[in-house]
N, C-alpha and C positions, 0 to 999 in steps of 0.2 A: 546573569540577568535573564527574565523570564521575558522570551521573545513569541508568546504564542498568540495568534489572533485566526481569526475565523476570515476566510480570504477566494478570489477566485484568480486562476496566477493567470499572467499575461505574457505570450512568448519574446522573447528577449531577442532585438534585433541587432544586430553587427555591419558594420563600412564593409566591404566587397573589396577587392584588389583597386578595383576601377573607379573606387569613390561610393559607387551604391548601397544602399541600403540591404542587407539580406537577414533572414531569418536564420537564428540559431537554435539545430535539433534542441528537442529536449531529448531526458532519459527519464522515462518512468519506469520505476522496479517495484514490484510488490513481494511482500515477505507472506511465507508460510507454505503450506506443505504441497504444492503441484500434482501429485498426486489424491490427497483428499481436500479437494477445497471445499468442499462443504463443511467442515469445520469451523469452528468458532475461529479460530485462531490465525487460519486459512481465509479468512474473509475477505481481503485486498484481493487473492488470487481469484475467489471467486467472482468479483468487480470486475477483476478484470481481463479474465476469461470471457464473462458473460457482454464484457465492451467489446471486444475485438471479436466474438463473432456478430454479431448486431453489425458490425463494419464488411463483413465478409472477408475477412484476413484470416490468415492459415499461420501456425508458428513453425519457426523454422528451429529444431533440436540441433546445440551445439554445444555439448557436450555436459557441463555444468550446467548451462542455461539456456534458458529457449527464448526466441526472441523473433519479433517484429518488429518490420519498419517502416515507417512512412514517410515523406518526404521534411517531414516536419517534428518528428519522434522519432524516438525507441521504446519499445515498450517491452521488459524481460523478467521471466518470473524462474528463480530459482530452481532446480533439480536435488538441491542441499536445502534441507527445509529446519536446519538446526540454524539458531539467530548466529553462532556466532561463525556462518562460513556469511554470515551478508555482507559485511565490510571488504572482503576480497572480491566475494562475486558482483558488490557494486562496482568497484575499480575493474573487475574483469569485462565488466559490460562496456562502460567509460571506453577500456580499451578499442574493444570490440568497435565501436559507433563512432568513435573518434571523439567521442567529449571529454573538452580539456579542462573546464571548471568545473567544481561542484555545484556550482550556483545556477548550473543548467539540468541538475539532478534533482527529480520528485521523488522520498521514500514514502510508498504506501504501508502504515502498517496496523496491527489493531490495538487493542486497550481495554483493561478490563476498569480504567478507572472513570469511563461515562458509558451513559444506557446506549444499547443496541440501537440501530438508526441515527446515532450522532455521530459528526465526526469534531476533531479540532485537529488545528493545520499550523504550521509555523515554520525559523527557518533557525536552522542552527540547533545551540544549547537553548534546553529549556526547566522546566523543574526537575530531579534527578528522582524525586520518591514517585513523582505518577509515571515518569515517562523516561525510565534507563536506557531501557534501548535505544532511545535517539540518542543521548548523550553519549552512549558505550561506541556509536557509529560516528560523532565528531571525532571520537579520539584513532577510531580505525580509517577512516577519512582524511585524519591531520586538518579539517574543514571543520565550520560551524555556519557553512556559505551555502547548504543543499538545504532544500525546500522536502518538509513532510507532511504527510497527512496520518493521522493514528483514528480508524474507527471503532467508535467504539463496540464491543462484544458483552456489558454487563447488563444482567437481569432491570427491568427498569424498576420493581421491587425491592431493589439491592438482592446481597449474596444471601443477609440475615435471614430472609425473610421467603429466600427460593428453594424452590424443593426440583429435584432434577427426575423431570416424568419421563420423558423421552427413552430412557432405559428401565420397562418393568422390570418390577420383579427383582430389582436390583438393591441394595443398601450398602452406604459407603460410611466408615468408618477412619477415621485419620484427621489430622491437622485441618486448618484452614486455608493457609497455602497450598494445601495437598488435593484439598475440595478444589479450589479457585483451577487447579494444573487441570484435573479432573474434568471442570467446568468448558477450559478450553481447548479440551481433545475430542467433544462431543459435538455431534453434529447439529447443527443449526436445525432448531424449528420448524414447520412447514408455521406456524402463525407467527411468526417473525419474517419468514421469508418476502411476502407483502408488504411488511414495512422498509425490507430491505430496499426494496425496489423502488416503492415510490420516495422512500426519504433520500435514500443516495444513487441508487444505479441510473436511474432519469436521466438525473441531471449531470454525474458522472459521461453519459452518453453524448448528451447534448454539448456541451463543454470539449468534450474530447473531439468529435468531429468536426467542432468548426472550428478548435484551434489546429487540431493536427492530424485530419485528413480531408475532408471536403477538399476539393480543389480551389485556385482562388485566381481571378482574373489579372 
């Protein structure tokens, strides 16, 4: 069943030993390469890189993964930027921060199948032809209980109709698959960049501080 909806998550509270009410961390993981996130593909890291300093947070390298925390999150971005060390390095994080459901886990990741500055978000299984890697992570998960967001990275022209300037001088000959691979190894834009920002990074910001770090009385 396709469970995908456009959504802003609300942090999930738990009874205390004592009867109270307390807040349960989340775990936010973004996929792609920590090393170049200015990539297409790299896009969630670059989110949220550019989040966590805007917070004035520092990450802490631990070995696979590097990671922050707050008293309300975790937030870790791979050092294995191949998709399929994610399913470990999620449960490595889990470990790491003590989160024992999925259901308290965000995967940030990208998508080539909507335009640049969109995202779509959902929880579990979802369609398997636009959106594998979520599903390929239920099954590495053993869950379809973790919360994602996929933004998207495709030409708002479509593929048909885009021509790849950003590398003169260049011409690429091969498959369509092979163009698309191509597509998301290349570095973002500088006139996309601004749309970056105001369609997702804003409010990405906004969102994130006052669910999980602002202080709260």
């Amino acid at each position: 069943m396709n469970k995908t909806f456009y959504h802003r998550k609300q942090i999930v509270k738990a009874a205390n030993l004592d009867g109270t009410v307390g807040e349960v961390k989340q775990l936010i993981f973004a996929t792609g390469n920590t090393f170049y996130p200015g990539t297409r593909k790299s896009l969630p890291i670059l989110l949220l890189d550019a989040a966590i300093k805007s917070f004035g947070l520092e990450w802490t390298d631990e070995g696979r993964i590097m990671r922050v925390e707050t008293s309300r999150a975790t937030f870790i971005k791979p050092k294995l930027w191949q998709e399929k060390y994610a399913g470990p390095l999620i449960r490595e994080g889990m470990d790491r921060s003590g989160t024992r459901s999925a259901s308290n886990v965000t995967v940030l990741t990208h998508t080539d199948q909507i335009p640049i500055g969109s995202a779509v978000s959902g929880v579990g299984e979802t369609d398997g032809e636009k959106y594998p890697f979520i599903n390929s992570l239920v099954q590495h998960l053993s869950s379809d209980k973790f919360n994602w967001t996929c933004y998207g990275v495709a030409p708002k022209e479509g593929f048909d109709n885009y021509c790849i300037t950003e590398i003169p001088s260049t011409m690429f000959i091969g498959s369509p698959s092979e163009f698309r691979q191509f597509y998301l190894d290349c570095k973002i834009p500088y006139k996309d960049m601004e749309l970056i920002e105001q369609s997702l990074l804003r409010n990405i910001i906004d969102t994130w501080y006052s669910s999980y770090v602002a202080r709260r009385e």
